[in-house]
TORPAKOL-248341 format. One line per 8 residues: number of its first residue (from 1); for each residue x, y, z of C-alpha. Coordinates in steps of 0.25 Angstrom, whole numbers, plus 5000, padded with zeros to 4 digits. Layout:
<pts>
NUM = X Y Z ~ ...
</pts>
This chain:
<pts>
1 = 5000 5000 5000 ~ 5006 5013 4994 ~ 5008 5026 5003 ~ 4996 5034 4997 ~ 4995 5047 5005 ~ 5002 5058 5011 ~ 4995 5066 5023 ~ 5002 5078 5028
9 = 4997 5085 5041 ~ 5004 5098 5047 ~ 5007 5097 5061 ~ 5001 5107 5073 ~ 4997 5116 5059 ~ 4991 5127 5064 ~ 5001 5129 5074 ~ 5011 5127 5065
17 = 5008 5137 5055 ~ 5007 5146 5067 ~ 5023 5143 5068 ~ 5026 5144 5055 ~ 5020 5157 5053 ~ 5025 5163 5066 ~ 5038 5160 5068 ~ 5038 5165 5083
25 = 5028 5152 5084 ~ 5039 5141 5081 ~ 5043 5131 5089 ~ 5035 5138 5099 ~ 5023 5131 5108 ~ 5010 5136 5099 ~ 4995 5135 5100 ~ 4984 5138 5091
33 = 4970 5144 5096 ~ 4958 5147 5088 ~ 4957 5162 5095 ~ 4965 5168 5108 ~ 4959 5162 5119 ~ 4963 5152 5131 ~ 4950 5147 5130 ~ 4950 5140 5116
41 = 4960 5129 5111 ~ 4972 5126 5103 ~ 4969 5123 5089 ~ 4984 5120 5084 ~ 4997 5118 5094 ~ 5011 5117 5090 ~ 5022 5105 5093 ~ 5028 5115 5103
49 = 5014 5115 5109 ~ 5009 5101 5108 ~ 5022 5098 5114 ~ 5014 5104 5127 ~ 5003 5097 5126 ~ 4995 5108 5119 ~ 4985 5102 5107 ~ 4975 5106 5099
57 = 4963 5108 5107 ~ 4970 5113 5120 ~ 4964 5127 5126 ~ 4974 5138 5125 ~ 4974 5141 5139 ~ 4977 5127 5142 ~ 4989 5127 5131 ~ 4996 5140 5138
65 = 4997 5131 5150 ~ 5003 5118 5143 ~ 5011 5124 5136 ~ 5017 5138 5142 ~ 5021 5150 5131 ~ 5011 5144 5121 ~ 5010 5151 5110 ~ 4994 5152 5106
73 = 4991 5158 5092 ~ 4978 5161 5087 ~ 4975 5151 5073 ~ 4977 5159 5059 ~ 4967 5149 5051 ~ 4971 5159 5037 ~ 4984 5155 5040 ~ 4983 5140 5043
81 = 4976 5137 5029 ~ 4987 5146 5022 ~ 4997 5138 5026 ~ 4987 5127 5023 ~ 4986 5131 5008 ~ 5002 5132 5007 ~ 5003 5119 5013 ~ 4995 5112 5002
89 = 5001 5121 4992 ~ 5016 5116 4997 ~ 5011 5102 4998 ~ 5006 5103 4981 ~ 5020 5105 4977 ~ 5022 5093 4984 ~ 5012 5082 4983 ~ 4996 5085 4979
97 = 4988 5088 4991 ~ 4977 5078 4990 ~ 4968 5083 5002 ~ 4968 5093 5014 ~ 4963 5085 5026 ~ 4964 5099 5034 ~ 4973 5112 5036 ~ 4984 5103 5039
105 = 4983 5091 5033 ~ 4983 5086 5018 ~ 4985 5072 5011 ~ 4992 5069 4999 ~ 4991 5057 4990 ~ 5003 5050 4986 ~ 5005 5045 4972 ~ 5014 5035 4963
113 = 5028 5035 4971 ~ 5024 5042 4982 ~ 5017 5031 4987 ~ 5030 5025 4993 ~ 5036 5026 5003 ~ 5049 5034 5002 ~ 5044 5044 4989 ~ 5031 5046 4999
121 = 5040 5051 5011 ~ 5050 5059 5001 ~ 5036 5067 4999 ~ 5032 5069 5012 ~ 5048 5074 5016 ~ 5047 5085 5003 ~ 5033 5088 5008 ~ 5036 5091 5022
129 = 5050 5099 5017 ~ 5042 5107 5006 ~ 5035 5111 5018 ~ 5043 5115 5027 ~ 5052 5124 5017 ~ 5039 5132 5010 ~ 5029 5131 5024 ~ 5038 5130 5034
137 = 5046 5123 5045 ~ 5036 5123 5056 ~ 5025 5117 5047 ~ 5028 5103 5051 ~ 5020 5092 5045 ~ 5017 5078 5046 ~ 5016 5068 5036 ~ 5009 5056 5032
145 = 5012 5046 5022 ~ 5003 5031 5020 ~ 4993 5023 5011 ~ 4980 5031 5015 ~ 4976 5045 5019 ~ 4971 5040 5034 ~ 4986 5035 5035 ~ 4994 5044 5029
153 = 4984 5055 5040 ~ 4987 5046 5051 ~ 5003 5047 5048 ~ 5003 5062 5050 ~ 4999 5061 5063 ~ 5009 5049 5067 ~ 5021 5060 5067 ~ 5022 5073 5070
161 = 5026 5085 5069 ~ 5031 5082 5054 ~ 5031 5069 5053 ~ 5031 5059 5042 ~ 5025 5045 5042 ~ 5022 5035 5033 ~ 5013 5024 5034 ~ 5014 5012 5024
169 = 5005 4999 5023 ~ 5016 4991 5030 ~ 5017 5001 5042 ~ 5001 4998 5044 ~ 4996 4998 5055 ~ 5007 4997 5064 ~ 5009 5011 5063 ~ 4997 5016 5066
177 = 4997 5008 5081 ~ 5005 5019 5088 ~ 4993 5030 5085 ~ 4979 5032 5094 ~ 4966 5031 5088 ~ 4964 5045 5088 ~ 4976 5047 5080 ~ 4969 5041 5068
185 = 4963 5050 5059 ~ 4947 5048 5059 ~ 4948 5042 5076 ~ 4943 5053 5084 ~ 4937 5052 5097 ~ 4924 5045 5094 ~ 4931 5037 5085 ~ 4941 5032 5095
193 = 4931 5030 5106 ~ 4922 5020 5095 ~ 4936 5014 5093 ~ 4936 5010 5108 ~ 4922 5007 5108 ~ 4928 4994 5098 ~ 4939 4991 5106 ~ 4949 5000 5096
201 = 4959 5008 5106 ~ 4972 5008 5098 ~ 4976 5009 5082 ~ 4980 4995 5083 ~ 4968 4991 5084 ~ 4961 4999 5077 ~ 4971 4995 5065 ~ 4969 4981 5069
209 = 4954 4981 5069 ~ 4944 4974 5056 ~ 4937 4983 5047 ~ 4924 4979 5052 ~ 4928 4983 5067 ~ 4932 4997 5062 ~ 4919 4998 5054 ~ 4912 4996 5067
217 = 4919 5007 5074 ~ 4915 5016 5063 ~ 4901 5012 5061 ~ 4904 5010 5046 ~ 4914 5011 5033 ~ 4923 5022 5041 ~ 4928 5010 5050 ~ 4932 5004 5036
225 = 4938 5014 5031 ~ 4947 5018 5043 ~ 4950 5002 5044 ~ 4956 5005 5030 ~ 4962 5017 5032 ~ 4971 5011 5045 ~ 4977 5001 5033 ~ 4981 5011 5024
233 = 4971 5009 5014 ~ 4962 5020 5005 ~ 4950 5023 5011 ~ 4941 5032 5002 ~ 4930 5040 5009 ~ 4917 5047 5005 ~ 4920 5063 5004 ~ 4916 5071 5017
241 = 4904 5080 5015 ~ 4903 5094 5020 ~ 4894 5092 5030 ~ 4895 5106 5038 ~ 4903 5118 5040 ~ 4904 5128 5050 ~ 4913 5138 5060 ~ 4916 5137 5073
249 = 4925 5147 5082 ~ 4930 5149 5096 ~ 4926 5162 5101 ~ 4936 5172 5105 ~ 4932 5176 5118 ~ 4926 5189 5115 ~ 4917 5183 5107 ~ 4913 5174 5119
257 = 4897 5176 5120 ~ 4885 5175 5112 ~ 4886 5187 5105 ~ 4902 5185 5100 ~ 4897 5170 5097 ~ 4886 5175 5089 ~ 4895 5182 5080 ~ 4904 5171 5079
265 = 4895 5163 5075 ~ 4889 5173 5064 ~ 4904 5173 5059 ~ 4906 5158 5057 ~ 4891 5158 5051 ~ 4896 5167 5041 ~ 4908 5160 5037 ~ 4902 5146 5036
273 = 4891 5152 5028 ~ 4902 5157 5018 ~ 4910 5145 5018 ~ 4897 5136 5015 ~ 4893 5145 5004 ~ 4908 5143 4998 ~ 4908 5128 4999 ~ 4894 5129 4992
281 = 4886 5120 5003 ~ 4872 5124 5009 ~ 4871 5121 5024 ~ 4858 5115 5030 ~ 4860 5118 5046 ~ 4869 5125 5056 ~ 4874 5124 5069 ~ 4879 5133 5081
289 = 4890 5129 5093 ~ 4893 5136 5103 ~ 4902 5132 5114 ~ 4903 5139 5128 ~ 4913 5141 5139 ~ 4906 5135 5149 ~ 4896 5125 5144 ~ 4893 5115 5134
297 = 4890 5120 5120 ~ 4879 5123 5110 ~ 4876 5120 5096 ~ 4863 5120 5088 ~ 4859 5118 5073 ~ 4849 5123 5063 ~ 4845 5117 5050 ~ 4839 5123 5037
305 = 4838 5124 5022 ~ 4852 5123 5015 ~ 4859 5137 5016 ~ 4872 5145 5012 ~ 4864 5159 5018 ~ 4873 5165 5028 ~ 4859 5173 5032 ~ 4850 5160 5035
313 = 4860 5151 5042 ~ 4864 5166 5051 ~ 4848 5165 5053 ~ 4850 5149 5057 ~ 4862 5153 5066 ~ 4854 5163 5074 ~ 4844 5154 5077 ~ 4854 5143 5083
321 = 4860 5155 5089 ~ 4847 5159 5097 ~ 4844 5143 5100 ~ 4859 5143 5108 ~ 4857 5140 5125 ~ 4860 5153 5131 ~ 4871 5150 5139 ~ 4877 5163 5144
329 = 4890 5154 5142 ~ 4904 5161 5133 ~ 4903 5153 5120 ~ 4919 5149 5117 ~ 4916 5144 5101 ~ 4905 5144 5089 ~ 4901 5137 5081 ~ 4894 5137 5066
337 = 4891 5125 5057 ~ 4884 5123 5044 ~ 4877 5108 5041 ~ 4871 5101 5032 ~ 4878 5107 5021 ~ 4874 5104 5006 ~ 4882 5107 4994 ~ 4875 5120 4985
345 = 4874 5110 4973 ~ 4865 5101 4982 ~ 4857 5113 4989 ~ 4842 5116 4986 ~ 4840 5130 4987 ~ 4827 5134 4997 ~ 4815 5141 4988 ~ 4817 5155 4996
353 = 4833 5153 4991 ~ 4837 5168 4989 ~ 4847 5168 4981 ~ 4851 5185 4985 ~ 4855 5179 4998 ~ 4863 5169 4990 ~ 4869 5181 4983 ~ 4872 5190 4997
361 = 4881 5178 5003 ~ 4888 5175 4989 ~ 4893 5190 4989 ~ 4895 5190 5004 ~ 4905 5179 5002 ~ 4912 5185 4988 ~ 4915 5200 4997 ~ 4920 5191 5010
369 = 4929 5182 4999 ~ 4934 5195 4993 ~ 4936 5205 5004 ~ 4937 5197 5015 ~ 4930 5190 5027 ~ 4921 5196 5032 ~ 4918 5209 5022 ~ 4905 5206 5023
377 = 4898 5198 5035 ~ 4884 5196 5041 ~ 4884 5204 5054 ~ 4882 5194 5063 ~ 4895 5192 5062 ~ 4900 5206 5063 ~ 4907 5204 5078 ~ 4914 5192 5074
385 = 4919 5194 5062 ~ 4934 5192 5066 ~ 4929 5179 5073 ~ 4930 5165 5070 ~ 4942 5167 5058 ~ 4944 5155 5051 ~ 4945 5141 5056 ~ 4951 5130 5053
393 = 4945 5114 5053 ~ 4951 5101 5054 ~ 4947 5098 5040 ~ 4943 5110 5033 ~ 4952 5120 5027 ~ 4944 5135 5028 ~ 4944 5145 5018 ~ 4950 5158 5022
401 = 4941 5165 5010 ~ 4929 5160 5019 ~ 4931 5157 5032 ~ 4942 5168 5036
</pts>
């Protein structure tokens, strides 16, 4: 079984860029945060950081005390999909990019002699030092080499920081035995608990269980699927459908109480309502969150006819808004989510369609593209304007001609 793909995945990237932008920042102990303020978490960490026991998901006032001197950076999202984009453009002069799993991960399909051994590592070694000399030194990587995606993936994480692993038929599973469940890509925690539920607790015996055992675990094909994955094997898998999109955003603390919230929340309607038009879907529900300090949180949903209207799902949103608990509690994060999304191709317009609204938002996003966010706006969102800047998702690479 010939080595089929190459994974590459950048390590601690946001922090990273951080220190390869900011030259103060290198070899220095860094965090990132989404906006200054103790109360919310680290969304990046450097080496110098990690070494500390500081991770992704640890509260800023909680890192200062692991890790004394911390620097705390807030994220540059415009700058991390910069740097993005040169990466992929870099990577072209070396090897087609195949597919961008996230902001810092890509796979890249090997082909005719690349598909041994020593050729396939020569190209990952030119890869990382094309890297280093047109990106720069403190953009380490770590790269995969083996006969399926899911493996090559699954290397990445097996060295780091800048590894380079190669996985071959021979080598399976053996190598896999040394890694926790969790450490395979697709086992998170519900996963790993219904493992346990079967009696799986270790790679070992999860390589070393039946098809049919696996199947069980995942209630149907995606137990297959996986059991052939672990052996190296191609697995193809039906395309994902958009199913929803949406914002979220931790407040800054001035914006700490339902009138800042409201605001907030406006702003991210706003942006997703662009986005969906852009991407050409038509949602058919939308949710609200709303976490608090002090108490559990909250989050509601509304469904209606197939939209890309800013106007009626700002008319559904202020119904939600009024159906919240009155808490008289600090909200700390917000949340908006569009659903039941349908392509525009598959869309069935409603008989009161008014095609002058349809004009209104196709002109409001034309001046926003060419002058600038927020040009023109919807004044609910007047007082938040310079909140909730763009973010960045697991899987999702935004556009900074929308979402800015």
């Amino acid at each position: 079984m010939p080595l089929h793909s190459l994974f590459i995945d950048f390590n601690s990237y946001f922090a990273s860029v951080e220190q390869q932008d900011r030259p103060e920042l290198r070899n220095r102990p860094v965090a990132v945060s989404p906006v200054v303020a103790e109360t919310t978490c680290c969304i990046a960490a450097s080496y110098e950081a990690k070494s500390h026991g500081v991770k992704t998901g640890t509260r800023i006032s909680d890192a200062r005390k692991l890790c004394p001197g911390i620097q705390i950076v807030q994220a540059r999202p415009d700058l991390y999909v910069a740097y993005h984009q040169r990466i992929v453009e870099i990577l072209e002069t070396c090897i087609h990019v195949e597919e961008v799993h996230s902001i810092d991960e890509m796979r890249c399909e090997l082909t005719g002699k690349l598909k041994e051994r020593e050729p396939a590592v020569a190209l990952a070694k030119h890869i990382k030092e094309t890297l280093r000399k047109k990106l720069g030194p403190h953009m380490r990587n770590s790269i995969g080499l083996a006969p399926n995606p899911f493996l090559a993936k699954t290397a990445t994480d097996m060295e780091k920081p800048d590894g380079l692993i190669v996985i071959e038929e021979s080598d399976l599973p053996d190598c896999l035995f040394r890694l926790e469940l969790r450490d395979l890509c697709g086992i998170g925690h519900n996963r790993e608990r219904r493992l346990h539920d079967h009696g799986i607790r270790t790679v070992k015996a999860l390589c070393l269980s039946g098809k049919d055992r696996l199947r069980a675990v995942w209630g149907g094909i995606e137990g297959e699927r996986f059991y052939a994955a672990l052996r190296g094997e191609s697995v193809l898998r039906p395309k994902a459908k958009t199913r929803s999109l949406g914002h979220s955003h931790v407040l800054a603390p001035e914006f700490r109480h339902d009138h800042g919230a409201r605001a907030v929340l406006h702003r991210l309607l706003q942006k997703a309502a662009m986005r969906l038009r852009k991407t050409e879907y038509f949602a058919g529900g939308l949710s609200l969150s709303l976490d608090y300090a002090h108490s559990s949180g909250w989050s509601d949903e509304i469904r209606f006819s197939g939209t890309q209207d800013t106007l009626e799902l700002t008319a559904a949103m202020n119904t939600l808004w009024q159906r919240r608990p009155q808490k008289g509690n600090s909200p700390l994060k917000a949340g908006v989510t569009l659903f039941g999304l349908v392509p525009a191709a598959l869309h069935t317009p409603s008989l009161f369609h008014d095609s002058r609204r349809e004009t209104l938002h196709a002109s409001m996003d034309r001046i926003n593209l060419t002058f600038g966010k927020n040009a023109v706006f919807f004044g609910g969102a007047i007082e938040a304007l310079d909140a909730a800047p763009m973010r960045i998702a697991f899987t999702r690479i935004p556009d900074p001609t929308t979402e800015a």
